[in-house]
C-alpha positions as CSV (number, residue, x, y, z in Angstrom):
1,X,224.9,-79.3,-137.5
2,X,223.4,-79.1,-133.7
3,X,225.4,-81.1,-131.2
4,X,223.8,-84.8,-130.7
5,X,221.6,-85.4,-127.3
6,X,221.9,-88.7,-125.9
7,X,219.4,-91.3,-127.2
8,X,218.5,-89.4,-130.7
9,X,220.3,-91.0,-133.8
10,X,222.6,-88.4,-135.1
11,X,222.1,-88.0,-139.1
12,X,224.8,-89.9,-141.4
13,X,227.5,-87.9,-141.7
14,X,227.1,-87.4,-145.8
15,X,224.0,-86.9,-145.3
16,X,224.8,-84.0,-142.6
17,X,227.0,-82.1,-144.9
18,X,224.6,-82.0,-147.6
19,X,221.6,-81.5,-145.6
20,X,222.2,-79.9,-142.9
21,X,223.4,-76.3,-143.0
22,X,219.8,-75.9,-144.1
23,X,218.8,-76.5,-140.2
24,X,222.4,-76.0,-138.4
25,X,220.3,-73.0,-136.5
26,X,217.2,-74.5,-135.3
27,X,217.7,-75.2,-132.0
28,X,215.8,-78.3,-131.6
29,X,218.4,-80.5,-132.0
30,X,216.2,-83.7,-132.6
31,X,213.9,-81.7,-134.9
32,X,217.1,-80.9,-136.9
33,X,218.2,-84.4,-137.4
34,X,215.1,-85.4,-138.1
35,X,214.6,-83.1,-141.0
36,X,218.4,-83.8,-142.2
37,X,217.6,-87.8,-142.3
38,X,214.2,-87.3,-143.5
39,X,215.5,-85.3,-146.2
40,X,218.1,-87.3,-147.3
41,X,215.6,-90.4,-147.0
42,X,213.3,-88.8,-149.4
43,X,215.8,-88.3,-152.1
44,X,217.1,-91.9,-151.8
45,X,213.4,-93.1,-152.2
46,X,213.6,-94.4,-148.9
47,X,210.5,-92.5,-147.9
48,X,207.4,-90.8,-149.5
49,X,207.3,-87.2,-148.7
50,X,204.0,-87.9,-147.7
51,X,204.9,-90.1,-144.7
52,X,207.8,-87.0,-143.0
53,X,207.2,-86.4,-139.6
54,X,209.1,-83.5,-140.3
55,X,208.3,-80.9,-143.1
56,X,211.2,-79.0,-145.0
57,X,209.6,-76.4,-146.7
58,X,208.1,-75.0,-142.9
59,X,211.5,-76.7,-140.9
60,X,208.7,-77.5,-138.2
61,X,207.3,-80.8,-136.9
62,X,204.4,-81.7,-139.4
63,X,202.0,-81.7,-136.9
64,X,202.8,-78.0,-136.2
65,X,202.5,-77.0,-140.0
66,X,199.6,-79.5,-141.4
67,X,197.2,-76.5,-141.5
68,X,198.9,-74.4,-143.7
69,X,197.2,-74.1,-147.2
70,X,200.9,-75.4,-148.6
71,X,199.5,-78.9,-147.4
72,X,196.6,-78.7,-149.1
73,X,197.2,-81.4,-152.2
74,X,194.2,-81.8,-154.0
75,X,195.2,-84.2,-156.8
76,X,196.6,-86.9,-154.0
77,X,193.4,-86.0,-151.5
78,X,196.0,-84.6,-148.5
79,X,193.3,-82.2,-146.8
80,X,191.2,-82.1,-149.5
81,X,187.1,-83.3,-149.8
82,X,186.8,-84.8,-152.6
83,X,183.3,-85.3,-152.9
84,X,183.1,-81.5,-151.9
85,X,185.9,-80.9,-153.8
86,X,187.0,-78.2,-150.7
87,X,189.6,-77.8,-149.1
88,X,189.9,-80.0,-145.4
89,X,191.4,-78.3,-142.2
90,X,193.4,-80.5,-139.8
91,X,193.4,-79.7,-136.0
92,X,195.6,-81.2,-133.6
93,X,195.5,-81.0,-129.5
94,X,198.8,-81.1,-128.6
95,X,197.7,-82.0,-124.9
96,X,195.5,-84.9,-125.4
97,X,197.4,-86.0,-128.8
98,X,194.0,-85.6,-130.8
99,X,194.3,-85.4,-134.4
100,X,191.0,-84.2,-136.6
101,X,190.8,-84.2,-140.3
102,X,187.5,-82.4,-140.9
103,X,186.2,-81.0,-144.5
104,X,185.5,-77.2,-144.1
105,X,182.5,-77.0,-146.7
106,X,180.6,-80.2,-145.6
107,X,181.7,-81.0,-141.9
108,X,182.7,-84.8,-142.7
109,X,186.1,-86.6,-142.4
110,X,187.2,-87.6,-145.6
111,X,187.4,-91.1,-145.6
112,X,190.8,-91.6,-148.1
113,X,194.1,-92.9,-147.8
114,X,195.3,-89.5,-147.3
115,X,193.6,-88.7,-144.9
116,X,194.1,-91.5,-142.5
117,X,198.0,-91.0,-143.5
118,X,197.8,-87.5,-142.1
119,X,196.5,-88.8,-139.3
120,X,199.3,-91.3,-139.1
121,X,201.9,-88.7,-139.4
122,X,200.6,-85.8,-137.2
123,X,200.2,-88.5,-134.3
124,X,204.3,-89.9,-134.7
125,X,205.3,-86.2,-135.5
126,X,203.6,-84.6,-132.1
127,X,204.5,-87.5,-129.9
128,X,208.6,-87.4,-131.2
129,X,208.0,-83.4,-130.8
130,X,206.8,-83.9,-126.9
131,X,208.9,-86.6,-126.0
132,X,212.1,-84.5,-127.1
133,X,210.4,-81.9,-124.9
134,X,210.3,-84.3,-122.0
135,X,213.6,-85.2,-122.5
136,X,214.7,-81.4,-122.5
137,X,212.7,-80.9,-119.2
138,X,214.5,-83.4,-117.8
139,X,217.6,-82.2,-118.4
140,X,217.2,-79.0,-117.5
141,X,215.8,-80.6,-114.0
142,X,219.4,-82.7,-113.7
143,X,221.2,-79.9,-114.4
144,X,219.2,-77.3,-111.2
């Protein structure tokens, strides 16, 4: 499991030896333990998979992944126009923190509980993704 930087909760230890030799060689360290305690939240029934800031199958940030068609869940209405019945793409500005949900057939929003919950978790997954950034900048700056 990656080393622990200061001010990121380290996973539970059970948790890290059953979870975590899946992510021991990313090298964001607070994407790591977010995937390990995400994962191990998930199969407690602590947390919907739907609700990860983090996603397993891509071990990327959600907001980095969202587009790809493996996110498209039609039955539950994640990126999906149901009055279209088409597929939605997500876009996400990772410098002004913008999130879009927009259907590609008819140009709307979907207006569902999926769809603001994407919005939900693209906007906590890219501001933990560019405050660990920050914080990795400004170690790198203490350490010059």
């Amino acid at each position: 499991m990656p080393r622990r930087r200061r001010g990121h909760p380290s996973p539970a230890p059970a948790d890290a030896l059953r979870f975590g030799g899946r992510y021991e060689d990313l090298r964001d360290d607070r994407l790591a333990h977010t995937l390990v305690r995400e994962d191990a939240a998930v199969e407690r029934e602590e947390l919907s998979p739907h609700e990860r800031i983090s996603c397993h199958v891509h071990r990327r940030w959600a907001h980095e992944c969202i587009s790809s068609p493996a996110h498209v869940i039609a039955v539950t209405g994640h990126r999906w126009c149901r009055s279209c019945e088409a597929e939605a793409s997500v876009a996400v500005d990772e410098v002004s923190g913008a999130v879009s949900v927009v259907c590609t057939r008819c140009r709307t929003i979907p207006d569902t509980a999926a769809t603001r919950q994407i919005l939900r978790t693209c906007r906590a997954s890219l501001a933990v993704a560019l405050d660990g950034r920050r914080a990795c900048a400004a170690q790198q700056v203490r350490a010059a």
